[in-house]
ZASE-764333 format. One record per residue: residue number from 0; x, y, z of N, C-alpha, C in turn. Coordinates in steps of 0.001 Angstrom, whole numbers, plus 500000, padded with zeros to 6 digits. Each point is the difference from the previous one (the first is absolute). Example, Ala and Ser with C-alpha at 12.3 -4.5 7.8 and 13.67 -1.06 7.14 Angstrom:
2
(0, (513190, 494310, 507800), (499110, 501190, 500000), (500900, 501200, 500000))
(1, (499650, 501050, 499280), (500820, 501190, 500060), (499230, 501090, 500730))
This chain:
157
(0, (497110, 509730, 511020), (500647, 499913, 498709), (498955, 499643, 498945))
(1, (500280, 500680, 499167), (499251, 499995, 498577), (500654, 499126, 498780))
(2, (499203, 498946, 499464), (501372, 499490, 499151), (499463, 500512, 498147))
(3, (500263, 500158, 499380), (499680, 500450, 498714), (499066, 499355, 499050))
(4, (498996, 499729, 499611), (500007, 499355, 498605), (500550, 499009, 499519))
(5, (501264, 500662, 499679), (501137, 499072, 499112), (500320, 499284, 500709))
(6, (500270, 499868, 501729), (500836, 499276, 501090), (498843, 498613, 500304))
(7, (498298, 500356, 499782), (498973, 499311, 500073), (499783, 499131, 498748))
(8, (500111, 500863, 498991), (500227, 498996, 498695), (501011, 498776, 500089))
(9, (501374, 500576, 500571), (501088, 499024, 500047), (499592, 498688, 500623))
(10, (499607, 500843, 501515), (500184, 498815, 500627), (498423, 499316, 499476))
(11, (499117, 499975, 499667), (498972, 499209, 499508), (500492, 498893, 498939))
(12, (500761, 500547, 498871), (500935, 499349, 499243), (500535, 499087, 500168))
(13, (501078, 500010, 500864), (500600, 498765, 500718), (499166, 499213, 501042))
(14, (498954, 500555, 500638), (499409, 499031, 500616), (499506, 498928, 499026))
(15, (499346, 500831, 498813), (499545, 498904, 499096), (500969, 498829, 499180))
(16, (501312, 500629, 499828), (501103, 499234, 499040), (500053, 499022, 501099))
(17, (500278, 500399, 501528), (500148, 498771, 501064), (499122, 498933, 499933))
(18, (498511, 500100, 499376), (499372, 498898, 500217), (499519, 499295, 498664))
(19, (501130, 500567, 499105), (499929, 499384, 498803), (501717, 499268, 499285))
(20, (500323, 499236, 500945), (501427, 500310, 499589), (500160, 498731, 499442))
(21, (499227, 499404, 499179), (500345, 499079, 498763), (499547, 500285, 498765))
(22, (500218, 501046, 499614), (499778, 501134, 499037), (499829, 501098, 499627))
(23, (500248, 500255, 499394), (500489, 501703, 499010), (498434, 500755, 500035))
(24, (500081, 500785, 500092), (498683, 501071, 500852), (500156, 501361, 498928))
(25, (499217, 500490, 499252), (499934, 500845, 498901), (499086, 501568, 501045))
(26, (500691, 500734, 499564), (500216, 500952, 500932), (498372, 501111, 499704))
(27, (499254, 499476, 498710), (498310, 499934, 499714), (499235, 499027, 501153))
(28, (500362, 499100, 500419), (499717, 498847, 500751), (500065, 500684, 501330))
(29, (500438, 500413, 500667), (500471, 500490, 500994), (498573, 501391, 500313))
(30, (500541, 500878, 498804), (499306, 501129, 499999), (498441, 499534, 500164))
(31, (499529, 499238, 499273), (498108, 499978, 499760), (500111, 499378, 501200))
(32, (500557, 498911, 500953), (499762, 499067, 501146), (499953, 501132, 500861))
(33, (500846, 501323, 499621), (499808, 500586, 501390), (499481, 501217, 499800))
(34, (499238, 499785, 498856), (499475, 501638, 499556), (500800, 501139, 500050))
(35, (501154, 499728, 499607), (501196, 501175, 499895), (500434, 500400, 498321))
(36, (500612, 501466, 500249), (499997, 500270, 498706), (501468, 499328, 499306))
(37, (499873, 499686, 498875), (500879, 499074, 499309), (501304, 500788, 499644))
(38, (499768, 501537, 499686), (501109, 500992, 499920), (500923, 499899, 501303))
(39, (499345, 500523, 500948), (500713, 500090, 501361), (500570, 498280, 500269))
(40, (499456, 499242, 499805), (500414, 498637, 500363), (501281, 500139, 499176))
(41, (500002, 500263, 499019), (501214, 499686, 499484), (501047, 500931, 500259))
(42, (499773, 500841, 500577), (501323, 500639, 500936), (500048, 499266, 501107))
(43, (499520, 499750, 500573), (499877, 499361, 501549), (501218, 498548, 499199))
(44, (499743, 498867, 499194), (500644, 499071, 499341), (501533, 500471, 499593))
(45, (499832, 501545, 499130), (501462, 500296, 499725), (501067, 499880, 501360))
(46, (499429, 501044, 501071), (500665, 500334, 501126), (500212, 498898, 500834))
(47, (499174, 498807, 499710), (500293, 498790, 500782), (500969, 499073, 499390))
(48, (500128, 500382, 498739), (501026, 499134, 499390), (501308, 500245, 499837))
(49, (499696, 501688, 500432), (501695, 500581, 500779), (500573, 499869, 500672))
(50, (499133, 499358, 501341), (500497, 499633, 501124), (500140, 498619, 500163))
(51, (499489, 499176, 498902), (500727, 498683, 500295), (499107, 499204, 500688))
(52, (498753, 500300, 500501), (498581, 499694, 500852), (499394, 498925, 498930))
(53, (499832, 500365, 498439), (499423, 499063, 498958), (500715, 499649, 498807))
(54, (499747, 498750, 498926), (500560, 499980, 499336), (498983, 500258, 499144))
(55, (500616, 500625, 498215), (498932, 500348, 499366), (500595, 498990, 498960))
(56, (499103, 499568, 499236), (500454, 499240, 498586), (498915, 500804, 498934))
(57, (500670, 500105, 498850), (499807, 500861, 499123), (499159, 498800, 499131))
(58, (498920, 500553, 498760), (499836, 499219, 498456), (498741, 499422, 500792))
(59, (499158, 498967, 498945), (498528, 499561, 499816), (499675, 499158, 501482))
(60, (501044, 499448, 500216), (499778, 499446, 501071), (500688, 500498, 501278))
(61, (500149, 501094, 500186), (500645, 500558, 501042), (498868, 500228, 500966))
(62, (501187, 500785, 501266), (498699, 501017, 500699), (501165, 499419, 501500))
(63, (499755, 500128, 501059), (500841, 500662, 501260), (499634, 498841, 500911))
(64, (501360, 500349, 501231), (500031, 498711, 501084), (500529, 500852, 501107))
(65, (499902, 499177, 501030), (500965, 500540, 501140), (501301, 499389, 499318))
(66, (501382, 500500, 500369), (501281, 499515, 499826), (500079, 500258, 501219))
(67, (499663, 499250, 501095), (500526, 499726, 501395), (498762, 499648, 500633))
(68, (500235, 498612, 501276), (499004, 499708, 500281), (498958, 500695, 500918))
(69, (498815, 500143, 500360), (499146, 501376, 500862), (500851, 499513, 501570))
(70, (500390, 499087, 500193), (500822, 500540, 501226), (501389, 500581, 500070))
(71, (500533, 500057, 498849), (500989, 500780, 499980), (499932, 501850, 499522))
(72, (498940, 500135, 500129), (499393, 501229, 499273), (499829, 500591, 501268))
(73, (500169, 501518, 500223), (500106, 500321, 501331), (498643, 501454, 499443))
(74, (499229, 499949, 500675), (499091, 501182, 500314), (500429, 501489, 499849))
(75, (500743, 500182, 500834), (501422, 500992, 500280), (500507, 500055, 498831))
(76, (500699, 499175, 499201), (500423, 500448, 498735), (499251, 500452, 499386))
(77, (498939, 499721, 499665), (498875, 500008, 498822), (499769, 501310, 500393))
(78, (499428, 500255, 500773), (499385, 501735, 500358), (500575, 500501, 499739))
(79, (501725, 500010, 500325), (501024, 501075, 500335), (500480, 500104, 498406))
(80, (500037, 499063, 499177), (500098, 500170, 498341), (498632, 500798, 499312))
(81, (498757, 499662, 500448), (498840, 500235, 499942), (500001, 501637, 499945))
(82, (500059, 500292, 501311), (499673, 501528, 500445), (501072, 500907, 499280))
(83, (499260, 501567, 499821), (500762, 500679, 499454), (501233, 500762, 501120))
(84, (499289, 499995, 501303), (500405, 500455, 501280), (499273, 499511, 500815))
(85, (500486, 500464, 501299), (499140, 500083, 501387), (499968, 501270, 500638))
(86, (499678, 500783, 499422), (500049, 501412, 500222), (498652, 500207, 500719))
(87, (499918, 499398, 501405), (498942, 500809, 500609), (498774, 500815, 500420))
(88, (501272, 501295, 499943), (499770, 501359, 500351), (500751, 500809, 498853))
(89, (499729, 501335, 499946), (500085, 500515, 498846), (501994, 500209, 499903))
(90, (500277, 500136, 501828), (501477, 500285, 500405), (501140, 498878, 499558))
(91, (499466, 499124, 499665), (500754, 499084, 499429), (500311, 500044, 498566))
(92, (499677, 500574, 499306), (500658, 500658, 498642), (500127, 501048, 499869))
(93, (501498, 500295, 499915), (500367, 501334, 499750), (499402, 501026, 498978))
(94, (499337, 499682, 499033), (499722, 500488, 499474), (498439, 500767, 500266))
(95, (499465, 499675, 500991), (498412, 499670, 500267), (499718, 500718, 501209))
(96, (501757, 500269, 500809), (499813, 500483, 501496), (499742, 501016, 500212))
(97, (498847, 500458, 500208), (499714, 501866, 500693), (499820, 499798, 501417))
(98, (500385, 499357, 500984), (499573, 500024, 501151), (500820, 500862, 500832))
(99, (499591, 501011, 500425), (501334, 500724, 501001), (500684, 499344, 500932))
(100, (498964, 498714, 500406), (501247, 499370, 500874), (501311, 499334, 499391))
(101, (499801, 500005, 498559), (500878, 498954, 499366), (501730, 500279, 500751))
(102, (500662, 498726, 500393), (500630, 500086, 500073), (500342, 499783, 501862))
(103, (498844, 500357, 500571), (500483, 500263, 501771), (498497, 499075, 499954))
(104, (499670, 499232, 499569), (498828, 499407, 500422), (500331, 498729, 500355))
(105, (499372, 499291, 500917), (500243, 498507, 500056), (498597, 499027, 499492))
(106, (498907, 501073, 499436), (499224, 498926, 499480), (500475, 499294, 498785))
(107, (500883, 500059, 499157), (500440, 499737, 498847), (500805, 498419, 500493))
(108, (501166, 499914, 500709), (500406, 499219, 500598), (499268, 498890, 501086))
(109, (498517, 500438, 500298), (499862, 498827, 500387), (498846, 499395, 499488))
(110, (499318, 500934, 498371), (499390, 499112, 499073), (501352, 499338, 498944))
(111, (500822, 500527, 499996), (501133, 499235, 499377), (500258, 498374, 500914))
(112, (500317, 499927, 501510), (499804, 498918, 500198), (498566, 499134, 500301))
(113, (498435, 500512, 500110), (499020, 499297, 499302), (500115, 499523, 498716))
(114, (501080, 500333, 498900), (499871, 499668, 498769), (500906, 499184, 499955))
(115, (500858, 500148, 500726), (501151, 498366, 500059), (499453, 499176, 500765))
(116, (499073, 499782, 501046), (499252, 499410, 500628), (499180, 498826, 499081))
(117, (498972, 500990, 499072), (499108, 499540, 499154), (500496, 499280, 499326))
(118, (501853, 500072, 499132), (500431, 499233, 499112), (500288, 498587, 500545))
(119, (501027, 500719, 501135), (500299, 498478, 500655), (498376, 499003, 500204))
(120, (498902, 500441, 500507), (499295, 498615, 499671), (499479, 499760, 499079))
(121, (500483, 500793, 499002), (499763, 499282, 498726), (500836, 499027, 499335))
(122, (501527, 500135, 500663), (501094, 499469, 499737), (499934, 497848, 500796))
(123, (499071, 500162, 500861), (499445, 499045, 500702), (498899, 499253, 499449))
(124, (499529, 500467, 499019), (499310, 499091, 498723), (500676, 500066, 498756))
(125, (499164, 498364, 499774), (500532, 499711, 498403), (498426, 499821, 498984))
(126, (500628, 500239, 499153), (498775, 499109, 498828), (498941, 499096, 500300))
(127, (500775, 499173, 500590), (499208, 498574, 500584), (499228, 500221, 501390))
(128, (500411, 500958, 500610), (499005, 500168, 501141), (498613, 501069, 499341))
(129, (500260, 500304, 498783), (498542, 500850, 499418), (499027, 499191, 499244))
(130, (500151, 498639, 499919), (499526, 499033, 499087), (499324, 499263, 500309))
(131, (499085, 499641, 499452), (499223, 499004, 500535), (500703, 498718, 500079))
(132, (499682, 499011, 501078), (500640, 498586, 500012), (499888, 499431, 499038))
(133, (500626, 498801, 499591), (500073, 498676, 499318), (498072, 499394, 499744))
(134, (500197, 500224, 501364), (498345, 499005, 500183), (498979, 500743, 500465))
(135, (499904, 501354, 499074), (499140, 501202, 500579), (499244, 499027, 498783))
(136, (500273, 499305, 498977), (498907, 499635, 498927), (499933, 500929, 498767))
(137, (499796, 499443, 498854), (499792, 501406, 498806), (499002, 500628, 500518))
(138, (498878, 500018, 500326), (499058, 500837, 500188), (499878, 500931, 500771))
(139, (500791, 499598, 500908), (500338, 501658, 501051), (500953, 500597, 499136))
(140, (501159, 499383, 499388), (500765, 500833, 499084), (499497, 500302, 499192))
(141, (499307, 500086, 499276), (498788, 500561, 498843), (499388, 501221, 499982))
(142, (499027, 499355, 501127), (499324, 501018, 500490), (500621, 501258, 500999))
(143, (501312, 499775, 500285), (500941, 501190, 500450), (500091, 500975, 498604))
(144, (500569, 499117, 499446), (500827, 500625, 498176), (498165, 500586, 499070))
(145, (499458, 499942, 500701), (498621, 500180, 498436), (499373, 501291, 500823))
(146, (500320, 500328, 501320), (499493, 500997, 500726), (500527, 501010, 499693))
(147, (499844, 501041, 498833), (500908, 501531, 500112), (500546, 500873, 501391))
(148, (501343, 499358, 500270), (500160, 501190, 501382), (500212, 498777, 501100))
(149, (499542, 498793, 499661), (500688, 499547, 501241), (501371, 499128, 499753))
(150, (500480, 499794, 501316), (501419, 499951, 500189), (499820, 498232, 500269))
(151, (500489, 498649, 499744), (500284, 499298, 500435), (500988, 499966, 501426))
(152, (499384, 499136, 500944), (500649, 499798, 501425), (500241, 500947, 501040))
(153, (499796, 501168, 499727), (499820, 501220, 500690), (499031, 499673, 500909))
(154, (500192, 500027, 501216), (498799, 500552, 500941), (500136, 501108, 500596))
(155, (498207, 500122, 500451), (500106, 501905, 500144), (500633, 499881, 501640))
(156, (500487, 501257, 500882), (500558, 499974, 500845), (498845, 499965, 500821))
């Protein structure tokens, strides 16, 4: 699975609102910490504030929060609001399908359940398991957030 841009922007986003959550986070702030573009960030912010994932406050002193705590924030949600689809293979949108098997094939059905597979363990994390601890120290949190491209609390597999 491939996740998008926008789904990488997101979730970078909230990793960061998670380890800032005694204050309002300006969505410029966000962008230069993570070397992201400030246009696209602010779609990534709209679409998160649709789903109820952040709160935004408007005027001089505004700028965005989680509205729910990172363990109540489910992985699984976020992507699945995130992504435009999980379209695979090309047979999974009708519109896209030239395959002669379409239709009598069973590869479609059992990347359809790899893709419910993939969600469900995403559905098995929250917010708070992508975050750095309490007592990781500012400076590992820092130096996570000042690195363009890296992810706080992620380890590689």
């Amino acid at each position: 699975m491939r996740l998008t841009a926008f789904t990488d922007y997101t979730l970078r986003t909230l990793i960061y609102l998670a380890g800032q959550r005694d204050r309002l986070v300006t969505i410029a702030e966000i962008a230069e910490r993570h070397g992201m573009s400030k246009h696209h960030l602010t779609k990534v912010v709209y679409e998160l504030g649709l789903t109820g994932v952040i709160r935004t406050v408007r005027g001089r002193h505004g700028g965005i929060e989680l509205a729910r705590a990172p363990e109540a924030i489910r992985i699984g949600e976020v992507v699945r609001a995130s992504e435009p689809d999980f379209h695979v293979a090309d047979c999974f949108d009708a519109r896209r399908a030239t395959c002669v098997y379409a239709g009598r094939c069973c590869v479609q059905g059992m990347l359809g359940q790899a893709v419910g597979a993939y969600l469900t363990a995403l559905d098995a994390v929250t917010l708070a398991d992508l975050t750095c601890p309490p007592d990781a120290g500012a400076d590992a949190i820092a130096a996570v957030g000042a690195t363009p491209g890296a992810t706080a609390g992620l380890v590689p597999a």
